[in-house]
C-alpha positions in Angstrom: 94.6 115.5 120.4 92.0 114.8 118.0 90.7 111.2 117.8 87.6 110.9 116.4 87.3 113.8 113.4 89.1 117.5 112.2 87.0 120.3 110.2 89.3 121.6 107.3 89.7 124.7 109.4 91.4 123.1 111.9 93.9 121.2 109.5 94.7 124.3 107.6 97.0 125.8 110.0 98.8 122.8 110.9 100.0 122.3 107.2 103.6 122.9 108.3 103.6 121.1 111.5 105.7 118.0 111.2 103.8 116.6 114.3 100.7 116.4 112.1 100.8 114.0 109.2 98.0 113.7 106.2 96.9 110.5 104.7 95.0 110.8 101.5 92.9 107.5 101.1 91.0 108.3 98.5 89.8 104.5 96.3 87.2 102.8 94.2 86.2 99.3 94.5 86.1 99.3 90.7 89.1 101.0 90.2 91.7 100.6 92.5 93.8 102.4 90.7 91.9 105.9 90.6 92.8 107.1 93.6 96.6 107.0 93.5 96.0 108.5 89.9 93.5 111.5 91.5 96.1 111.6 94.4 98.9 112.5 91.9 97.1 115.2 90.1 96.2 117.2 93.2 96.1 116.4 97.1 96.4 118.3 100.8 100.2 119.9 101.0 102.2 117.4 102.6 99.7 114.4 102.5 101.5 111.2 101.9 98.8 108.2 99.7 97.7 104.9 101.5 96.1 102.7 98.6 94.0 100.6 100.3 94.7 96.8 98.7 98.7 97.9 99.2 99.1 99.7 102.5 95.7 98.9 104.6 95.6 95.4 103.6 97.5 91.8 103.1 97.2 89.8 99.8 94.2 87.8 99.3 94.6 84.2 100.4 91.9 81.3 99.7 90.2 81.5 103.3 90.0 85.3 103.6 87.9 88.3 102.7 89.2 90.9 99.7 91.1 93.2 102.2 92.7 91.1 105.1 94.4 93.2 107.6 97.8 92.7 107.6 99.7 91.3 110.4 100.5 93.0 113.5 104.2 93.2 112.9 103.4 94.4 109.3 101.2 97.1 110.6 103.8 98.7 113.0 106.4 97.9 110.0 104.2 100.2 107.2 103.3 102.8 109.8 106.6 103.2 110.8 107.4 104.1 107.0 104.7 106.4 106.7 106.3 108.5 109.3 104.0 107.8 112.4 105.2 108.3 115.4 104.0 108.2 119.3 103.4 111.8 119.3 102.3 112.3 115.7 98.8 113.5 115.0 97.4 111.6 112.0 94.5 113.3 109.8 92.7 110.7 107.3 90.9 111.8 104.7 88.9 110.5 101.0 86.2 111.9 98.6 83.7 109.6 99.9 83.0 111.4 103.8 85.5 109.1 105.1 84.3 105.5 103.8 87.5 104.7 103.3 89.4 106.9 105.2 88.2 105.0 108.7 89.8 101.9 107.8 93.1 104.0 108.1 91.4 105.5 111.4 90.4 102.0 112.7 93.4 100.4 112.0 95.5 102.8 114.0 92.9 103.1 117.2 93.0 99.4 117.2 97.0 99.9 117.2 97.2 101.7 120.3 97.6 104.8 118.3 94.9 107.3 120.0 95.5 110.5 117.6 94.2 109.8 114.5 91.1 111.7 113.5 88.8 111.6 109.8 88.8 115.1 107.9 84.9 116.1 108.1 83.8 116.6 104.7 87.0 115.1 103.1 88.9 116.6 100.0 85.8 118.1 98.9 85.2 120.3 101.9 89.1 121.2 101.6 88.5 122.2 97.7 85.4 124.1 98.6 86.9 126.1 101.6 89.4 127.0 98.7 92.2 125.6 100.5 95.6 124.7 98.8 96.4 121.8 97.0 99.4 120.7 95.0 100.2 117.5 93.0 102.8 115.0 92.6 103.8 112.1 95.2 105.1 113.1 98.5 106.1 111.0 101.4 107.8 111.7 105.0 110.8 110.6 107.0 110.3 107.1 108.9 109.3 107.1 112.5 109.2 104.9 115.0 105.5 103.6 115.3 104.5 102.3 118.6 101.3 101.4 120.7 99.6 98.6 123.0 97.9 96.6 120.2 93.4 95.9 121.2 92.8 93.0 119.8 89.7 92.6 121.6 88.5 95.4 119.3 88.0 92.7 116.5 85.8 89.8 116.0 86.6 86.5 114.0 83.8 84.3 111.7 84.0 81.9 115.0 82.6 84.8 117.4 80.3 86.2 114.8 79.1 82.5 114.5 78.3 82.6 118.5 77.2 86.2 118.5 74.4 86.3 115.3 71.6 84.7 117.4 72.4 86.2 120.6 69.9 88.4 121.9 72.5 90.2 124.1 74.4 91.0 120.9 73.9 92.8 118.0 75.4 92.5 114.3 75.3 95.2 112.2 76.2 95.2 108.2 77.1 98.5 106.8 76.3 98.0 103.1 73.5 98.9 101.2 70.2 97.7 101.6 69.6 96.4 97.8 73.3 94.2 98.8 71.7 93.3 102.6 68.7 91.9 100.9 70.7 89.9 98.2 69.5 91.7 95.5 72.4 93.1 93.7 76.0 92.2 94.5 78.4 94.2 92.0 81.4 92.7 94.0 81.3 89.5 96.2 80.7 86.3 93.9 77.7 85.2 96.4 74.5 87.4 97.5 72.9 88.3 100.6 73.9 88.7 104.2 74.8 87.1 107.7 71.5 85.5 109.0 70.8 87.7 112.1 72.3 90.7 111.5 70.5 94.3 111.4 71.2 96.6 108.2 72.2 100.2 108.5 74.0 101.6 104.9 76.9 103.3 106.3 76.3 106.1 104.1 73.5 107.5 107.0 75.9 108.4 108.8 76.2 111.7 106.5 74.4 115.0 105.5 73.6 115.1 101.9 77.0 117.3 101.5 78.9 114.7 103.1 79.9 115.7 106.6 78.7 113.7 109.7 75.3 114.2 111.2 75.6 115.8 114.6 76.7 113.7 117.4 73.1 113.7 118.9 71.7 112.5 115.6 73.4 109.6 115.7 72.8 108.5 118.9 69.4 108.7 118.6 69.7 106.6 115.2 71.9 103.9 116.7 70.1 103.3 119.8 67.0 103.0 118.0 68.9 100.1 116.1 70.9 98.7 119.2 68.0 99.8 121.5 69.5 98.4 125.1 72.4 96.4 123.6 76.0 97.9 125.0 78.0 99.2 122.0 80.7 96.9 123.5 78.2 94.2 121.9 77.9 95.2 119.1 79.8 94.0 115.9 79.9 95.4 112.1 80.5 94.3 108.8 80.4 95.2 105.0 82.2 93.7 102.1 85.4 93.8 103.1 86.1 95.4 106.5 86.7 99.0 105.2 83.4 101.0 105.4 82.0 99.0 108.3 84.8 100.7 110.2 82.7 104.3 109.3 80.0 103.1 111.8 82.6 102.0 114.7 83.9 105.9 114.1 80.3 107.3 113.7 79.3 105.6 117.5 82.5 107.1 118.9 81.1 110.4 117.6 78.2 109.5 118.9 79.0 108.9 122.4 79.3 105.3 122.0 82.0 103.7 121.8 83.5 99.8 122.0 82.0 98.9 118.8 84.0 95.7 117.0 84.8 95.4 113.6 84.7 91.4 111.5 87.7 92.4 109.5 86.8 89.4 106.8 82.9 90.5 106.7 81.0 89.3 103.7 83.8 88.3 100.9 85.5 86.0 104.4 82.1 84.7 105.4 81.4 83.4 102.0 84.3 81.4 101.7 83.5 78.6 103.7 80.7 76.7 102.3 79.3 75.7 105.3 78.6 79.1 106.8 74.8 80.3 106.7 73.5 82.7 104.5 70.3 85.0 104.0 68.5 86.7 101.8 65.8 89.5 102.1 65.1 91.3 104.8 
C-alpha cells in the first residue's frame, strides 16, 4: 500500500491493474476550465479527471471559503462513482508537484481511505520518463467506497480562533509570502493573513524540478518552523483549503504526521467581518 507518494516507475506497471485507479487533478485558479481541457488532449492510460470546484468541492455559499468540502455523505456518494473501493489503491496526480493533487489525497485520508498516494513529479515526470499517454475522457465502473471518517483531522474558524495565540499551537499558512504579508492578493477580495500564524509557501516543499525534497529535508525545515510543537498541533491554511493540504502530505513524508487542515482558510475567514486580520510580517 502506498499512502503518502508513487515515483512514475512504480505506477507504470500497474497501468492495467483494475485495483489501482489514476486521478488526474490537474487546475488553475484562473482557469478552472484548463485542466479538464489539458486532461482531454492527453492524460495517464486509464486516469479518470476530478475538477476541483465539481468533484473536490461543494458550491459556494455566503458563509464559506471558495472550495468547501462537501458533505460527508457526498463524499462517500462521488467516490463511490469514481470507482473507489476498500481495496482500491488510488494514485493522484497534477502538473503543479501535487498542489492540487493532495486535496484529492487529503480528502480520502481524512475518509478513512489509507491508500491513496501523490505521483512524485506529477504528469511531467510521467511525460519525461517517456511514458504513455492517450487522450479523450475515461472513467471506471462504480464501487462501493467505504471508511471510518477523522474528523478530528480538521479544524473550524472557532478552533483556529482558540488556537492562533496559543503557544502550544502552531498555525501555519501555505501561500506565498507576497499574499502572507498582504501585499498582493490576485484572488480573495481582502489582503493579508490570520494574525498569529507562521508562513511557509507550500511550494518549498519541492526541488526546482518538482519532486519532494527528501524526507530528512523536510523534517529539518518543519521543525525549525514548529520547533517543539507536536504536528498533532499544528494546523494549515491557504486560500481555499487545497494547497495547504501539500504541507499535511509533506509532514507525513516527513515523519510527522497528525497535521490538521482549516478547510475554509483565508476566502472562509474573511467572510465574517468581525474576524481579525494582519498584514506584514
Amino acid at each position: 500500500m502506498f499512502s503518502t507518494l508513487v515515483s512514475p516507475q512504480t505506477l507504470y506497471p500497474h497501468l492495467n491493474d483494475s485495483t489501482w485507479l489514476v486521478a488526474d487533478c490537474r487546475f488553475d485558479l484562473q482557469d478552472p476550465d484548463w485542466g479538464f481541457m489539458e486532461y482531454q488532449k492527453n492524460h495517464i492510460p486509464g486516469a479518470i479527471y476530478a475538477h476541483l470546484d465539481r468533484d473536490l468541492s461543494d458550491p459556494i455559499s455566503p458563509t464559506t471559503g471558495r472550495h468547501p468540502l462537501p458533505s460527508i455523505e457526498e463524499m462517500h456518494r462521488r467516490f463511490s462513482a469514481m470507482g473507489i473501493g476498500k481495496e482500491t489503491q488510488v494514485v493522484v496526480y497534477d502538473h503543479q508537484g501535487g498542489a492540487y493533487a493532495s486535496r484529492l489525497w487529503w480528502m480520502l485520508r481524512a475518509m478513512g481511505h489509507p491508500a491513496v498516494a501523490v505521483l512524485n513529479g506529477g504528469y511531467p515526470a510521467w511525460v519525461a520518463r517517456g511514458y504513455p499517454t492517450r487522450p479523450g475522457i475515461e472513467t471506471r465502473p462504480a464501487a462501493h467506497f467505504s471508511g471510518e471518517t477523522r474528523l478530528a483531522w480538521a479544524v473550524d474558524a472557532d478552533e483556529v480562533e482558540r488556537i492562533r495565540t496559543d503557544p502550544d499551537y502552531r498555525l501555519i499558512d501555505a501561500r506565498s509570502p507576497i499574499r502572507y504579508r498582504g501585499e498582493q492578493e490576485p484572488i480573495d477580495k481582502e489582503a493579508g493573513h490570520i494574525p498569529g500564524a507562521l508562513n511557509r509557501f507550500h511550494g518549498k516543499n519541492l526541488t526546482p524540478e518538482g519532486f519532494f525534497l527528501p524526507p530528512e529535508g523536510l523534517r529539518q525545515q518543519f521543525l525549525e518552523l514548529i520547533q517543539d510543537t507536536p504536528p498533532e498541533n499544528v494546523a494549515v491554511y491557504c486560500g481555499s483549503g487545497v494547497t495547504s493540504c501539500h504541507h499535511i502530505l509533506a509532514m507525513e513524508v516527513a515523519g510527522l504526521p497528525g497535521a490538521r487542515l482549516y478547510p475554509g482558510s483565508w476566502s472562509e475567514w474573511i467572510r465574517d467581518p468581525a474576524r481579525p486580520r494582519a498584514v506584514g510580517s
